[in-house]
C-alpha positions as CSV (number, residue, x, y, z in Angstrom):
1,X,187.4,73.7,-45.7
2,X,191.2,72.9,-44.5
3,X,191.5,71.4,-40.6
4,X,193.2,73.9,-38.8
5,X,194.1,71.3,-35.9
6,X,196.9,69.8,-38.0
7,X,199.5,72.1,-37.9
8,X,198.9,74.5,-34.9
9,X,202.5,74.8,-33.8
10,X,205.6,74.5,-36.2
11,X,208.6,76.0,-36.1
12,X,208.8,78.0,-39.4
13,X,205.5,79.4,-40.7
14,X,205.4,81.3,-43.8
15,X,202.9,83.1,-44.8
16,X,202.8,83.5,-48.8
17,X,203.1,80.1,-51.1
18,X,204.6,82.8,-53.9
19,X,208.1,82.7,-55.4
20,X,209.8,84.4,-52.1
21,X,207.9,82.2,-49.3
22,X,208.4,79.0,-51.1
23,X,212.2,80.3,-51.8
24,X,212.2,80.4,-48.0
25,X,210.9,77.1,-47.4
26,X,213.4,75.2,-50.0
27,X,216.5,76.8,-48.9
28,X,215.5,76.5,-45.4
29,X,215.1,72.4,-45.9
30,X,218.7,72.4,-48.1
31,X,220.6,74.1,-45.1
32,X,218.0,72.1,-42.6
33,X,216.7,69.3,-43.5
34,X,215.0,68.5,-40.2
35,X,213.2,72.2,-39.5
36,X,209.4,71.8,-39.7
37,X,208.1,74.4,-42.2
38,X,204.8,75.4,-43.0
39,X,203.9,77.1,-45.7
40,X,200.0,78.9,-45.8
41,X,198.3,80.6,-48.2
42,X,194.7,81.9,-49.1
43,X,194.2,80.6,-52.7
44,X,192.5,77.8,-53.4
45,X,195.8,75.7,-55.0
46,X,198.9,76.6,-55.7
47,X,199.4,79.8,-58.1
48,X,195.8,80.7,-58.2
49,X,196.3,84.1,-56.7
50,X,200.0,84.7,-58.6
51,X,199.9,87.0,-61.7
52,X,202.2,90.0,-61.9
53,X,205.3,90.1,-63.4
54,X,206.6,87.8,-65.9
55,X,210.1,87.9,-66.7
56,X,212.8,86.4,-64.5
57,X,216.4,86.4,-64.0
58,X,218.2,83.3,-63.3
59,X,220.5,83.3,-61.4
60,X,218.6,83.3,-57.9
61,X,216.4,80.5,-58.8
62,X,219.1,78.8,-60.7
63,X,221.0,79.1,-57.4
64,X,218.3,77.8,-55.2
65,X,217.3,74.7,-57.3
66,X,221.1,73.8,-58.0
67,X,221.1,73.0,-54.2
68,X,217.5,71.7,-53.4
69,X,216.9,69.6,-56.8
70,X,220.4,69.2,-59.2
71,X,218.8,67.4,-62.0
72,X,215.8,69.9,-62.4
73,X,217.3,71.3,-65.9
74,X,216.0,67.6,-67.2
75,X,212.5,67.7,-65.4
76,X,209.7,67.9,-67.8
77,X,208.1,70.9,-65.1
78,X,212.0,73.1,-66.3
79,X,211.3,72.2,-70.1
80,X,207.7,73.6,-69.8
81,X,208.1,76.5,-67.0
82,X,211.6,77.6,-68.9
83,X,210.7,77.2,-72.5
84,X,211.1,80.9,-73.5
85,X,214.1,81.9,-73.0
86,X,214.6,85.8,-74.0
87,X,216.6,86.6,-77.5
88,X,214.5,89.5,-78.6
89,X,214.1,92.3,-76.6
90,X,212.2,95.4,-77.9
91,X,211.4,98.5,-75.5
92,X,209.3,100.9,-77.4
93,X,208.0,103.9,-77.5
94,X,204.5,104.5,-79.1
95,X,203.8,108.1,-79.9
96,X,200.3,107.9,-80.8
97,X,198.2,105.1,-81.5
98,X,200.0,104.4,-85.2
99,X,203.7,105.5,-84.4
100,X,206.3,103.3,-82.9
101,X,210.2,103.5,-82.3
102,X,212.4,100.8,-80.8
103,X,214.9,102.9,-78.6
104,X,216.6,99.1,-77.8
105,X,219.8,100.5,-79.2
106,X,219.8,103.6,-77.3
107,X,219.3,102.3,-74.2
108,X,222.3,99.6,-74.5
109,X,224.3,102.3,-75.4
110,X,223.3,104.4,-72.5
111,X,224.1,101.4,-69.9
112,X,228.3,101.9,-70.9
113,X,228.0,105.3,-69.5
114,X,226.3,103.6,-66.5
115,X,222.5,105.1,-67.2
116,X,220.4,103.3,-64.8
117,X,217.5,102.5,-67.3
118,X,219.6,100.4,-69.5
119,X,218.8,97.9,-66.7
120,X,215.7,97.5,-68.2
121,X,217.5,94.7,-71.3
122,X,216.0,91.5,-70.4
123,X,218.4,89.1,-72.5
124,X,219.0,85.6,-71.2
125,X,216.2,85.9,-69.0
126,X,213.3,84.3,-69.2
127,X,209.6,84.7,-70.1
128,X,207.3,82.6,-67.4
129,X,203.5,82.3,-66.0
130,X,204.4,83.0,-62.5
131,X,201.3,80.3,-61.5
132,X,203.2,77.9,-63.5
133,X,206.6,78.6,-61.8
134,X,204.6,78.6,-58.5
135,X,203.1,75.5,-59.0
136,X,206.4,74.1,-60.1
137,X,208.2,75.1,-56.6
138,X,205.6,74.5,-54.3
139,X,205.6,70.8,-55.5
140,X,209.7,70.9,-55.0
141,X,208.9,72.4,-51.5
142,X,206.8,69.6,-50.6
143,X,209.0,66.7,-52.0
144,X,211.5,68.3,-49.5
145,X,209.3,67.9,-46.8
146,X,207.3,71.0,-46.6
147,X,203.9,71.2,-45.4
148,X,202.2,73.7,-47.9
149,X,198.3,74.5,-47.3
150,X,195.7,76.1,-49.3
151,X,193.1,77.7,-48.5
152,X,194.5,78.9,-45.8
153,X,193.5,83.0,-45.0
154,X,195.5,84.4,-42.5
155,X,194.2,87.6,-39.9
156,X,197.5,89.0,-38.4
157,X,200.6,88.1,-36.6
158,X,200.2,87.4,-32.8
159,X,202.6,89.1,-30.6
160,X,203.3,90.1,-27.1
161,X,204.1,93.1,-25.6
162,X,208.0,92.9,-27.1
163,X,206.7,92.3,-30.9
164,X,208.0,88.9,-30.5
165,X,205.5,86.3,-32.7
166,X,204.1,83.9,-31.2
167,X,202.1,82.9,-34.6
168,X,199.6,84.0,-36.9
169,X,195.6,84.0,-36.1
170,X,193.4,82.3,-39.1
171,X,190.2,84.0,-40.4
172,X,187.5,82.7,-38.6
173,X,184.9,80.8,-41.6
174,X,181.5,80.0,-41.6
175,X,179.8,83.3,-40.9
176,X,177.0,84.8,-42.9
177,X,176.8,88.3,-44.3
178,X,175.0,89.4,-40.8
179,X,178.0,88.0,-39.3
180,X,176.2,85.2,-37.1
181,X,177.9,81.7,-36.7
182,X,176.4,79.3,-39.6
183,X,176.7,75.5,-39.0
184,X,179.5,74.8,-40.4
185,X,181.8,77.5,-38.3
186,X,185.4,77.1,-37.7
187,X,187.0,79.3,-35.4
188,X,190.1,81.2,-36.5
189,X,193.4,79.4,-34.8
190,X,196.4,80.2,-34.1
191,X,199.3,78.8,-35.7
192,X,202.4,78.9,-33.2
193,X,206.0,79.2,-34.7
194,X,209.0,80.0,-33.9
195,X,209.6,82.3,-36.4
196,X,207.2,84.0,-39.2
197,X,208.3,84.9,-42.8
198,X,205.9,87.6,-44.5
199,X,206.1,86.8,-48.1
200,X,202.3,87.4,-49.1
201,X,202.8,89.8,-51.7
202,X,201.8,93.0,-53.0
203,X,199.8,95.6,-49.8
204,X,199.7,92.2,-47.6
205,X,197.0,92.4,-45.2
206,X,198.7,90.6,-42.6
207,X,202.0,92.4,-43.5
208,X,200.4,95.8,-43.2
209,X,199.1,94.8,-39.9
210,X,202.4,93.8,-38.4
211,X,204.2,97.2,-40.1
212,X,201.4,99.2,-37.7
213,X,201.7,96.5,-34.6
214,X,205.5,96.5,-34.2
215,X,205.8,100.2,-34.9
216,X,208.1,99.7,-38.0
217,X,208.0,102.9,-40.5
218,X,208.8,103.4,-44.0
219,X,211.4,106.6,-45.0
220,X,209.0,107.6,-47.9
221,X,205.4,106.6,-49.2
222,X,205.1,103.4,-50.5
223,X,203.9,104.0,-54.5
224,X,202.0,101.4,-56.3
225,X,200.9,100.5,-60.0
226,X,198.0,97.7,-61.3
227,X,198.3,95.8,-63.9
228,X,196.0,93.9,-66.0
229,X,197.1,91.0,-68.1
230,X,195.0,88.8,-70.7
231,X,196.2,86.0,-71.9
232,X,195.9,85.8,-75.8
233,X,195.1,82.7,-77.7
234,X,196.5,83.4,-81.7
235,X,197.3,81.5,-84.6
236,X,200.3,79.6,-85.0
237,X,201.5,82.0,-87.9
238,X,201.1,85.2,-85.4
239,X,202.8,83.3,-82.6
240,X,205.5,82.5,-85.0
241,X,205.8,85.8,-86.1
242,X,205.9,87.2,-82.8
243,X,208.5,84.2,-81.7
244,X,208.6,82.9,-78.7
245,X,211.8,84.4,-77.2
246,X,210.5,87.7,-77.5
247,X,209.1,90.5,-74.8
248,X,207.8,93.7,-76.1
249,X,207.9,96.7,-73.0
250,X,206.0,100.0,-75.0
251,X,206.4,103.3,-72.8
252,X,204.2,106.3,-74.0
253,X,200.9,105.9,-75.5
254,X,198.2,105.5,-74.6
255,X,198.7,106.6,-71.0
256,X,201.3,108.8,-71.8
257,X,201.7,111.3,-74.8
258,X,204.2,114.3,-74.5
259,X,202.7,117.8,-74.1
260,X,199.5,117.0,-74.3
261,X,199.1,113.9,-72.2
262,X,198.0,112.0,-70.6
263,X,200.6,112.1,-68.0
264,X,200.8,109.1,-66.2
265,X,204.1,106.3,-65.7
266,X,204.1,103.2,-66.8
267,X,203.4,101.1,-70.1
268,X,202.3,98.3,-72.4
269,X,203.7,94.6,-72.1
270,X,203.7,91.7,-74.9
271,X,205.1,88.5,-73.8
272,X,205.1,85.2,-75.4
273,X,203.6,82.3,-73.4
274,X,202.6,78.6,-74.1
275,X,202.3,77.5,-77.6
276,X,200.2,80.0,-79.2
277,X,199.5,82.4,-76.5
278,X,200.3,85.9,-76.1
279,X,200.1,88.0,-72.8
280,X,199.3,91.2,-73.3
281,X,199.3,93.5,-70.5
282,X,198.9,97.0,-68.8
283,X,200.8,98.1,-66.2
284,X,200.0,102.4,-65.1
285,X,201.2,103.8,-61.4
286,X,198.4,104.5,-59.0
287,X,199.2,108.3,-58.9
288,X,197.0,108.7,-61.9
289,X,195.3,111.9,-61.3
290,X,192.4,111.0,-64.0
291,X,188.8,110.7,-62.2
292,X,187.3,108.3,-64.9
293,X,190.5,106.3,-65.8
294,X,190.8,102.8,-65.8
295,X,193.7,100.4,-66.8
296,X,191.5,98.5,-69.0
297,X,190.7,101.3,-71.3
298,X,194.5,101.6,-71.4
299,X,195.0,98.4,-72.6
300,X,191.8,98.3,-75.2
301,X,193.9,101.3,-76.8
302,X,197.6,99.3,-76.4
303,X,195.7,96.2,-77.8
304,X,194.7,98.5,-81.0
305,X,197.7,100.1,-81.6
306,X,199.3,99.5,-85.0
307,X,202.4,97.4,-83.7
308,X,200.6,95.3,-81.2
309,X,197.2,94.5,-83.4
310,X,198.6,91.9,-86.0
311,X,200.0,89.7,-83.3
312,X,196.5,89.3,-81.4
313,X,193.6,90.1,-84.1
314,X,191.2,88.0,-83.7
315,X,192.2,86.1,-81.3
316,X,190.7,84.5,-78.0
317,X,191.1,85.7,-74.5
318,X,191.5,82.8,-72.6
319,X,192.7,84.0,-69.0
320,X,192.7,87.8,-67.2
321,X,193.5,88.9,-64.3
322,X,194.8,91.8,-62.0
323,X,197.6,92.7,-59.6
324,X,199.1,95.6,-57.9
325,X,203.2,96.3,-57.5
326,X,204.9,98.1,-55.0
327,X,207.3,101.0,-57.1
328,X,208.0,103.1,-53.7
329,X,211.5,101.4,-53.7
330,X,214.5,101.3,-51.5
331,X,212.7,104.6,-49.4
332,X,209.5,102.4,-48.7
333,X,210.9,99.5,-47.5
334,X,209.6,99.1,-44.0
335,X,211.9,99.1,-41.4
336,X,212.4,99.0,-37.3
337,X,213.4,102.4,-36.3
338,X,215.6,101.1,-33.6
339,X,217.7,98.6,-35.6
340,X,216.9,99.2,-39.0
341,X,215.5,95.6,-39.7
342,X,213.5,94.5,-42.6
343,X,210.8,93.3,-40.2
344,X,211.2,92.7,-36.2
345,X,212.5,90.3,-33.9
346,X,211.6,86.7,-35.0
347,X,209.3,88.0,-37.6
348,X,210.6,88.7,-41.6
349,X,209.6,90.7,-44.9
350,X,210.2,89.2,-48.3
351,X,209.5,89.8,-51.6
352,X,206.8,92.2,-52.7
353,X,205.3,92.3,-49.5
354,X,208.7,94.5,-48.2
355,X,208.6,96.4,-51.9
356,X,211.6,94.8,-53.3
357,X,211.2,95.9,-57.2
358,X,213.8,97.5,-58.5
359,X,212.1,100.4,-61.0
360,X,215.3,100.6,-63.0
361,X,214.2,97.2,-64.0
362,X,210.4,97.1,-63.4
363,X,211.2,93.6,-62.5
364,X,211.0,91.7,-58.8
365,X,210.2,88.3,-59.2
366,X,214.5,87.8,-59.1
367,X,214.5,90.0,-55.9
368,X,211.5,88.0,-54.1
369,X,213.6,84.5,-54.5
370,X,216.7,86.1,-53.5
371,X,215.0,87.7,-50.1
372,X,213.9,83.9,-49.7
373,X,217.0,82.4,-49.7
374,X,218.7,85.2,-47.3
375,X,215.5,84.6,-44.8
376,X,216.3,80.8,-44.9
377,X,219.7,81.4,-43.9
378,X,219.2,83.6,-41.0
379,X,216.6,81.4,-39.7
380,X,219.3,78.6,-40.1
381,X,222.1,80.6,-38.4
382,X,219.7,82.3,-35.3
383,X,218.1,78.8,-34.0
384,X,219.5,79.5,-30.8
385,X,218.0,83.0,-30.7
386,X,215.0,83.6,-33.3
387,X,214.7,87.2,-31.6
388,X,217.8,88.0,-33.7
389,X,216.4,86.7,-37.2
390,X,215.0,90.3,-38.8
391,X,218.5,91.7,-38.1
392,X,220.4,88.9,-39.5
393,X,218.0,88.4,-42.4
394,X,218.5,92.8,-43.0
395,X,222.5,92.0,-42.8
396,X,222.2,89.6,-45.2
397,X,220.1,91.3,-47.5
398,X,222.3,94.5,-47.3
399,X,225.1,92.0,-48.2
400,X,223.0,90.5,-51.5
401,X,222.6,91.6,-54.8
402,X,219.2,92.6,-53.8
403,X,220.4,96.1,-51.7
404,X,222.9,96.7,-54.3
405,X,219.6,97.2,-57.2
406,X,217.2,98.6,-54.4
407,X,219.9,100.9,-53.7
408,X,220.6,101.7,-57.8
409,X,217.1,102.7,-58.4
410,X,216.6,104.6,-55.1
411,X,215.2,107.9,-56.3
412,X,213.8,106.9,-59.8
413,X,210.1,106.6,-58.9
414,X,209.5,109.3,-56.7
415,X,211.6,111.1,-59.1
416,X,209.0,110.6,-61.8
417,X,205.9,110.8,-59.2
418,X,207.1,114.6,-58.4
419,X,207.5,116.0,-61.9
420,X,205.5,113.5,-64.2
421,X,207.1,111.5,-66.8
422,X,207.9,114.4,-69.2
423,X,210.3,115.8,-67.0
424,X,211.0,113.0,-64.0
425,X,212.1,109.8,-66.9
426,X,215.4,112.6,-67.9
427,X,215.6,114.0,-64.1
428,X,215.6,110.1,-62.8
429,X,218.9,109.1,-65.0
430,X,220.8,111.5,-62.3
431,X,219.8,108.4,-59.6
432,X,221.8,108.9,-56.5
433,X,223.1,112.7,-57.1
434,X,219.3,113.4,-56.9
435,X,218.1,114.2,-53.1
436,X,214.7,112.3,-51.6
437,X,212.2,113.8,-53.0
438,X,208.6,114.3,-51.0
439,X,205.3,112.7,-52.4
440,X,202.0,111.9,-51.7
441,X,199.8,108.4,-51.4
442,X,198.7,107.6,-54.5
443,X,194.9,108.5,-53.4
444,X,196.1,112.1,-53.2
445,X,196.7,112.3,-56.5
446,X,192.9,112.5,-57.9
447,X,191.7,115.5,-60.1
448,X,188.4,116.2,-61.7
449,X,190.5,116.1,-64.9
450,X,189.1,113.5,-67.4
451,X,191.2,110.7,-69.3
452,X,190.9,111.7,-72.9
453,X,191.6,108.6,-74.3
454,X,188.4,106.6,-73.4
455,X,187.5,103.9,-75.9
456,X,184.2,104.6,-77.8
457,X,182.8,101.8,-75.4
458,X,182.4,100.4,-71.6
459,X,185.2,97.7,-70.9
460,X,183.5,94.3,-70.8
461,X,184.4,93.5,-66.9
462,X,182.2,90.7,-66.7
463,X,183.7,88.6,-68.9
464,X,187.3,90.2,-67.9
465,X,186.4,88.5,-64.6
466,X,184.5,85.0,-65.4
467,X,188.1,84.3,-67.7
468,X,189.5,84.8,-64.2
469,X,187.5,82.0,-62.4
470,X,187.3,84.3,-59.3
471,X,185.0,82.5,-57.0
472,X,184.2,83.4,-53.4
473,X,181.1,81.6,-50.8
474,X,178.3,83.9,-51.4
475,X,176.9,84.1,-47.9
476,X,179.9,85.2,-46.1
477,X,180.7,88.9,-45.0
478,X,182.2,91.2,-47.7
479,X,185.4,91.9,-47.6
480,X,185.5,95.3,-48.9
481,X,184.3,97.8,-46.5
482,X,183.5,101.3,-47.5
483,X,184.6,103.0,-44.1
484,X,182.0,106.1,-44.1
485,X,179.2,106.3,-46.8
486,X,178.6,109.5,-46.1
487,X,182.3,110.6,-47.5
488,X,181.2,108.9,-50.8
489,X,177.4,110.6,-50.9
490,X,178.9,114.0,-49.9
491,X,182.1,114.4,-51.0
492,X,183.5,111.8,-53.6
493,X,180.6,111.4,-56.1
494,X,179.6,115.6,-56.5
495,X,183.4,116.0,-57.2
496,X,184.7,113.0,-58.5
497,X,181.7,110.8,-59.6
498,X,182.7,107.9,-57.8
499,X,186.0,106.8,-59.1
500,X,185.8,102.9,-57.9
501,X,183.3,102.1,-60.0
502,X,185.4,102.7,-62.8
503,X,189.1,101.9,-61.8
504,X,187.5,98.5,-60.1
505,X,188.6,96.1,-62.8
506,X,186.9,93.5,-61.5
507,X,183.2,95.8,-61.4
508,X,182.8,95.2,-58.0
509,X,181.3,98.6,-57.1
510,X,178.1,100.0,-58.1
511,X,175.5,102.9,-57.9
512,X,172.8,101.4,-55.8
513,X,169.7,103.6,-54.6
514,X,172.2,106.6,-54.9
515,X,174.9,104.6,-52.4
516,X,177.8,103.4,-53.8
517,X,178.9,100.0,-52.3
518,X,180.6,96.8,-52.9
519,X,177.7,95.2,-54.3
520,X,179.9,92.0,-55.9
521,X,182.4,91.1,-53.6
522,X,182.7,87.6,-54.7
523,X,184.1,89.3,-58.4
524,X,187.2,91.1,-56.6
525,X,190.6,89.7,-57.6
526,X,192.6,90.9,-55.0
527,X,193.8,93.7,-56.1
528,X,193.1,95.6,-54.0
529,X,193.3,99.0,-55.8
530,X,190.3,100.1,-54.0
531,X,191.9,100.3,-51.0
532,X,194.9,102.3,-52.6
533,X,193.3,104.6,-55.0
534,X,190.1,105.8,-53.1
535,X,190.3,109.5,-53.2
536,X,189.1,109.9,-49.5
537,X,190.9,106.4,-48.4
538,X,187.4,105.5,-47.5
539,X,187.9,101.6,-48.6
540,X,189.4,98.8,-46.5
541,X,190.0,95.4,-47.8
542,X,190.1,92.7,-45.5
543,X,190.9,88.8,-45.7
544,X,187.7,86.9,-47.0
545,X,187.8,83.1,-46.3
546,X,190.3,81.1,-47.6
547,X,189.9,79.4,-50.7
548,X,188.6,82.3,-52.5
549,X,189.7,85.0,-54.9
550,X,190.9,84.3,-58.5
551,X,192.1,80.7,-60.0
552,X,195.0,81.7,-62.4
553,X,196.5,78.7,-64.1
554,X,198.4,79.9,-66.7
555,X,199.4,83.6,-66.5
């Protein structure tokens, strides 16, 4: 259990050790190399809890590393991390579970007529485990002076009346599922900084909090997708034929099949990883309106397709895991309605956690660095007045490369959300002539309808999650709340036979005496598409102690 009496006062805290808060913490020691910074985050180590996403664009963390550490291009951490370099790019379309058409060429040739979704090519950039690459920089953050701490689960930002932070309150540990103190109890502190960067990723609890506590608002609904990832142990001779500068992005089926559906955005990922190892992933927007549908179906279906089966048959599943993304866009970034900030007062959103993914690209990881390295700079230019950091950070950020692709790919997922992919993919090419369209949560979205692709048998989510390592104490409270079992007795299981169960990819809800609950807490990833998909928005997810949650290592 970490010491919370350490470092109780600092003057930058960030909450998040992912790619945007440790951005935040290198830059910030390049521009000042005095400034205390402390980095905290919930997982166990380093990149335990860091999964989606998984190709990167350079030149943001070429640019941050060129000033913290010059001769990283010779480390052996950049020859491992950076291996794969992209040189093969296909972006396919499956039309049923044996057909397969590269449209590649088509949409080069649509990007010199300025189509947004030619953004999609990924040459020249790379194909990385984002636990690796986290690893790799929160090591760099530390040689640079950095305090970074594990295990360390933060509650919610401390202001006063202004919204000014004062800090950040830790979890309290030590209590037992009745909630009474156990021996070895450790009260919550408080963390005092000067300023706070919010880089926890994906639906942040502590984030979320904040967005409600200082009053900031978002222009539209923030959209999300899961994905689910396994990593693939093959031969050498299907990793070779694969190659290992090579991404495969499929659109269509199995989640998506003109006409006739299934009708939901999104698609099928094949990357190549460490020697021998494939991911192979899912990725499917939340606004599925299918009652029994779950990702991993999805991807049992990709996995058997024609194209994608000789690359993985027979081969070992040696890591899983699952993640949510934001997709709302440049309309759902949250934002104080007084000055427009990204974030109030002495207190800044990065990365995922503000929804920086540009959907053009389905790509943020580039974005979440860049938002880093603009927070770093207005904390290094507002030490006389931290009150004026969110507004400086937001004028930088309107002044980066970041704006300029937020902005490109304003309309294209609520585009697609309002008429479905058959008719939104064509309509979303019109970007910026297109007015703001209206949508609702993702949870709205529910139907009786059925998923008629189901594979002839159950998803094994027991092993999906031991392949994980998720691990939380036993005897503490659960962290998943179901707000009002009588919503799921009355109203969600006669109409919609209790959808968790199923879209849970980590099994954690079950059928018990005829109440559903979260009857395996200690199996969630963090997802946290409970909390999202719920068809009442009758689940809450809440910090458990630090240190638990899933161990990635390699995806």
């Amino acid at each position: 259990m970490p010491n919370n009496n350490e470092y109780n006062q600092v003057s930058v805290l960030v909450v998040g050790a992912g790619p945007a808060g440790l951005a935040t913490a290198i830059q910030l020691k390049v521009l000042k190399p005095d400034i205390d910074v402390c980095v905290i985050d919930k997982a166990l180590d380093l990149g335990n809890h860091n999964l989606s996403g998984a190709v990167l664009e350079p030149e943001p963390f070429h640019a941050l590393l060129d000033a913290a550490k010059p001769d990283w291009r010779d480390t052996d951490e950049a020859k491992d991390v950076l291996a794969n370099v992209i040189d093969k790019d296909d972006i396919m379309f499956f039309l049923g579970k044996n057909m397969a058409f590269n449209i590649y060429k088509m949409l080069k040739l649509a990007g010199k007529f300025g189509v947004g979704w030619s953004q999609m090519i990924h040459h020249g950039d790379y194909s990385v485990s984002i636990s690796k690459l986290t690893k790799w920089m929160g090591n760099i953050a530390k040689e640079m002076g950095v305090e970074v701490l594990t295990g360390f689960a933060a509650d919610h930002v401390v202001v006063d009346g202004a919204s000014v932070a004062k800090g950040v309150k830790l979890i309290d540990q030590g209590i037992d599922k009745e909630g009474e103190k156990q021996p070895n109890f450790v009260a919550g502190e408080t963390i005092e900084a000067r300023y706070v960067v919010l880089a926890e990723g994906c639906d942040g609890l502590v984030t979320e909090r904040f967005i409600e506590q200082a009053g900031l608002q978002r222009e539209s609904t923030q959209l999300y997708s899961l994905g689910v990832k396994e990593l693939i142990k093959v031969t050498p001779e299907q990793y070779a034929k694969f190659t290992p500068g090579r991404v495969v992005h499929a659109m269509g089926y199995p989640i998506w099949t003109p006409v006739r559906g299934p009708g939901m955005f999104g698609g099928g990922i094949v990357y190549a990883g460490a020697k021998d190892h494939l991911a192979v992933g899912m990725i499917v927007g939340l606004d599925w309106k299918y009652r029994d549908f779950n990702a991993q179906d999805a991807l049992v279906r990709f996995k058997e397709h024609s194209f994608v089966k000789p690359f993985i048959e027979g081969g070992t599943v040696v890591e899983a895991g699952a993640k949510m993304i934001p997709e709302g866009g440049y309309y759902a970034i949250p934002r104080d309605p007084a000055t427009q900030s990204i974030g109030k007062a002495n207190v800044m959103i990065l990365g995922d956690s503000a929804g920086f993914v540009n959907m053009l690209k389905i790509k943020g990881l580039h974005n979440a660095i860049d938002s880093g390295i603009q927070a770093a700079k207005a904390i290094a230019t507002t030490e006389n007045d931290p009150q004026r950091a969110a507004v400086e950070y937001t004028t930088l950020i309107n002044g980066s490369n970041v704006a300029k692709e937020m902005e490109s790919a304003k309309n294209s997922r609520h585009t697609i959300a309002k008429f479905g992919p058959l008719q939104g993919m064509p309509l979303s090419v019109l970007g910026s002539w297109l007015p703001k369209f209206k949508v609702e949560p993702d949870y709205e979205m529910m139907t009786t309808a059925p998923y008629r692709l189901k594979p002839n048998q159950n998803f094994d989510k027991d092993t999906f999650t031991a392949v994980a390592a998720t691990e939380h104490r036993e005897e503490q409270p659960a962290h998943l709340k179901i707000v009002d079992p009588t919503i799921c007795e009355t109203k969600c299981t006669p109409v919609y036979g209790s959808p968790c169960i199923t879209f849970c990819p980590a099994g954690v809800y079950e059928t018990i005496h005829d109440e559903v609950k979260a009857a395996n807490p200690s199996n969630c990833l963090h997802c946290k598409t409970c909390q999202r998909k719920c068809p009442f928005d009758n689940i809450r997810w809440v910090a458990p102690e630090g240190g638990g949650g899933p161990r990635y290592k390699r995806m």
